[in-house]
PAKOL-22077 format. One record per residue (C-alpha): residue in three letters; x, y, z; residue number from 1. Coordinates in Angstrom, 3 decimals. Layout:
<recs>
  code         u         v         w  pos
   ALA         X         Y         Z  NUM
...
</recs>
This chain:
<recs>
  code         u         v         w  pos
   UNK   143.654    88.652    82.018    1
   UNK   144.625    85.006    80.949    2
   UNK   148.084    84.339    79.182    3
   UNK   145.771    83.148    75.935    4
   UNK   143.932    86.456    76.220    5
   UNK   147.326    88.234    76.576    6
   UNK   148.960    86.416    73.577    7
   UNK   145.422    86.555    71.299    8
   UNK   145.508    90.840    72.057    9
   UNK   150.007    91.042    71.426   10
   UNK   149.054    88.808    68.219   11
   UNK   146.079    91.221    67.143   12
   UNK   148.491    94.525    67.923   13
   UNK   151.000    92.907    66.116   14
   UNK   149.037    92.169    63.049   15
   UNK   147.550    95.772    63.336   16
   UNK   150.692    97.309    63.003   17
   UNK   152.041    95.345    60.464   18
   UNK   149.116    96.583    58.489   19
   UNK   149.758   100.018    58.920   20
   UNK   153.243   100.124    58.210   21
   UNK   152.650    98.224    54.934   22
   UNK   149.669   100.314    53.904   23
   UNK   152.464   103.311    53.793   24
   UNK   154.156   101.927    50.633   25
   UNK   151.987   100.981    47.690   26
   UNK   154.722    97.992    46.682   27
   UNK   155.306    99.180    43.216   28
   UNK   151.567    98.130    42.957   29
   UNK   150.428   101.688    42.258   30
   UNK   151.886   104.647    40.402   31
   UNK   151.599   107.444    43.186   32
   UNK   153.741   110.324    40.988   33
   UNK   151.993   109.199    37.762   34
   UNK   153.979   110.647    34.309   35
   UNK   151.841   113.543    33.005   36
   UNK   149.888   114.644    35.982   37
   UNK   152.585   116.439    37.619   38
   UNK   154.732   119.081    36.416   39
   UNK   157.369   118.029    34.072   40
   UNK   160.436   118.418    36.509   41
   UNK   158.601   116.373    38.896   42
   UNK   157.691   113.499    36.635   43
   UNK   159.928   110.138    37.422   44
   UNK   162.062   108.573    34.613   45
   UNK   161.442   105.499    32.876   46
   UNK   164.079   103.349    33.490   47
   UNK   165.884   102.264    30.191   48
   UNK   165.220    98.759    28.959   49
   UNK   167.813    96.091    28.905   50
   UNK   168.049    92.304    28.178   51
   UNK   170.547    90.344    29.894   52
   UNK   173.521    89.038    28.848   53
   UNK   174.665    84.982    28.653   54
   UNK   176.644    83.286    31.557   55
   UNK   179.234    83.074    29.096   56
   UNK   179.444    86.726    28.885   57
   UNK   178.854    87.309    32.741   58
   UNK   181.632    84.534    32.789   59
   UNK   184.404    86.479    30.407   60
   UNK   183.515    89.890    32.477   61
   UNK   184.039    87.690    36.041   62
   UNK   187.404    86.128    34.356   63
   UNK   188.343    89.822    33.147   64
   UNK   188.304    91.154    36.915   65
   UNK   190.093    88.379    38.220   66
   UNK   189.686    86.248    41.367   67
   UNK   189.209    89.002    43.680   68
   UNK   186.361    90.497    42.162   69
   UNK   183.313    88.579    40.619   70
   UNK   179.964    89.520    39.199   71
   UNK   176.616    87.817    39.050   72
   UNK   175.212    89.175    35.876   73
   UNK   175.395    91.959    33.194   74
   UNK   172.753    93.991    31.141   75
   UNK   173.285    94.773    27.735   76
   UNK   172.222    97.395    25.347   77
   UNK   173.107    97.546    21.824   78
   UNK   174.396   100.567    20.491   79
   UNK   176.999   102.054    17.546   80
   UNK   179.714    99.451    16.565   81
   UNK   178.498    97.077    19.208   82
   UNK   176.935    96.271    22.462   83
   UNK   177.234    97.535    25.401   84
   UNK   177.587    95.666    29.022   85
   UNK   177.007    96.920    32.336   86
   UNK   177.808    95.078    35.398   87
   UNK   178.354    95.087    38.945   88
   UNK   181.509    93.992    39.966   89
   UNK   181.969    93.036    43.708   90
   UNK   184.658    92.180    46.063   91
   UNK   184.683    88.427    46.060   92
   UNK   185.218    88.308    49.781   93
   UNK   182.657    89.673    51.702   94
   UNK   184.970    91.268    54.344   95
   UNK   186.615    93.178    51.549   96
   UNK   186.235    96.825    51.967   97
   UNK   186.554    98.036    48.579   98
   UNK   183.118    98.801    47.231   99
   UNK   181.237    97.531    44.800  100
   UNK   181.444    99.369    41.499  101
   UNK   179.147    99.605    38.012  102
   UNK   181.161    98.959    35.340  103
   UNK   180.803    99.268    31.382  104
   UNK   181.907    97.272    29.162  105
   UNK   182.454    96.863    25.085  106
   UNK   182.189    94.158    22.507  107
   UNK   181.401    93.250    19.333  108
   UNK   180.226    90.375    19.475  109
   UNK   176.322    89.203    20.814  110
   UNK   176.645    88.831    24.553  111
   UNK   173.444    86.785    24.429  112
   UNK   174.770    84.279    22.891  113
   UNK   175.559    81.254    24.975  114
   UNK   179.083    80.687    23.724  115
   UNK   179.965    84.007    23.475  116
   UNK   183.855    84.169    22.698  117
   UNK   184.036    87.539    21.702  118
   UNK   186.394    90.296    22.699  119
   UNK   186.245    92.266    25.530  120
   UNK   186.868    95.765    26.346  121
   UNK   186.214    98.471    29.263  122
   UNK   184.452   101.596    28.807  123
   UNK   184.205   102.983    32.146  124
   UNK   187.233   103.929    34.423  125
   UNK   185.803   101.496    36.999  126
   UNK   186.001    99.165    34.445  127
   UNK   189.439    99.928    33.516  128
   UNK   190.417   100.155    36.873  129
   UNK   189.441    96.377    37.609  130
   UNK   191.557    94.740    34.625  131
   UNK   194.490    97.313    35.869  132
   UNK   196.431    94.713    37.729  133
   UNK   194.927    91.443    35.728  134
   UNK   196.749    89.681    33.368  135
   UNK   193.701    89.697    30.993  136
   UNK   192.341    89.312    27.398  137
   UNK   190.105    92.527    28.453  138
   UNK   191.498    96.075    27.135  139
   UNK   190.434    99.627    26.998  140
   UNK   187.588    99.926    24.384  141
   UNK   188.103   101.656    20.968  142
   UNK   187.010   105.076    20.508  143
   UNK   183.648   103.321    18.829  144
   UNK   182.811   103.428    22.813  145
   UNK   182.109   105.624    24.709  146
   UNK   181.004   106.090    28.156  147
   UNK   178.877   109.110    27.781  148
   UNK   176.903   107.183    24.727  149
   UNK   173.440   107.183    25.073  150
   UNK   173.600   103.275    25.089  151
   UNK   176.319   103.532    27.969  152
   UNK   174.214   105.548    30.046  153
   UNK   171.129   103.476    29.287  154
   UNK   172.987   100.081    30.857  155
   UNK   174.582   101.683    33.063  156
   UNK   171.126   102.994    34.671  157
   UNK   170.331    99.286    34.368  158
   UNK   172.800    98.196    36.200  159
   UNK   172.035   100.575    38.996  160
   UNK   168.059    99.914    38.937  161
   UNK   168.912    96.394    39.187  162
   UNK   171.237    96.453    42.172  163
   UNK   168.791    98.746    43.874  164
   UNK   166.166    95.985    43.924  165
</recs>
């Protein structure tokens, strides 16, 4: 067989396969455990929906954490006294073995806003755990928050469907 026969048949296998493997995983494209055709404890959850908050928020949480850690962006959900904000916070170097860890946080003041100056305060013990040894403007939230709140929950599922992606 010639080498462009050989390379036209490994390019034709190749393609072949990659079309079988891909034809395994609808790609979000289709819904293959649809809600309401399955039994109830089968059915999948909706995941909560949450709007994002401003850099100047994302900024105040990264500033909170100190230079070690850093985050790239935080969810919000609004919910009694205030809004919450979830948020992965990550080792700033990457040869850091400390993991990364989803954080809530507290304030009431609106995170989208672009020059958001408003206070800060951790819900989570993650959250608490990262201003621990900052000197920071951040402080544990007021018993308004909670972390088992429905809105806590909600961004915090947020947080996690978002880092999954």
């Amino acid at each position: 067989m010639s080498t462009r026969a050989k390379t036209t048949t490994a390019l034709l296998g190749a393609a072949t396969i990659a079309f079988l493997l891909t034809a395994c995983d609808p790609g979000g494209a289709q819904n293959i455990d649809p809600v309401g055709k399955v039994p109830g404890s089968e059915e999948k959850s909706q995941s909560a929906q949450c709007d994002i908050a401003s850099s100047a928020t994302v900024d105040a949480i990264d500033k909170a954490v100190g230079s070690h850690d850093t985050t790239e962006f935080a969810n919000i959900q609004k919910g009694d006294g205030g809004w919450y904000l979830g948020a992965t916070i990550v080792p700033a170097d990457s040869n850091d073995a400390n993991d990364d860890d989803v954080t809530i946080w507290a304030t009431t003041k609106d995170p989208t806003s672009d020059d958001f100056d408003g206070p800060l305060y951790a819900v989570n013990q993650p959250a608490k755990d990262s201003i621990a040894d900052e000197s920071t403007s951040a402080s544990a939230a007021p018993s308004a928050f909670s972390a088992d709140s429905k809105a806590a929950k909600q961004v915090e599922s947020c947080v996690i469907e978002a880092s999954d992606r």
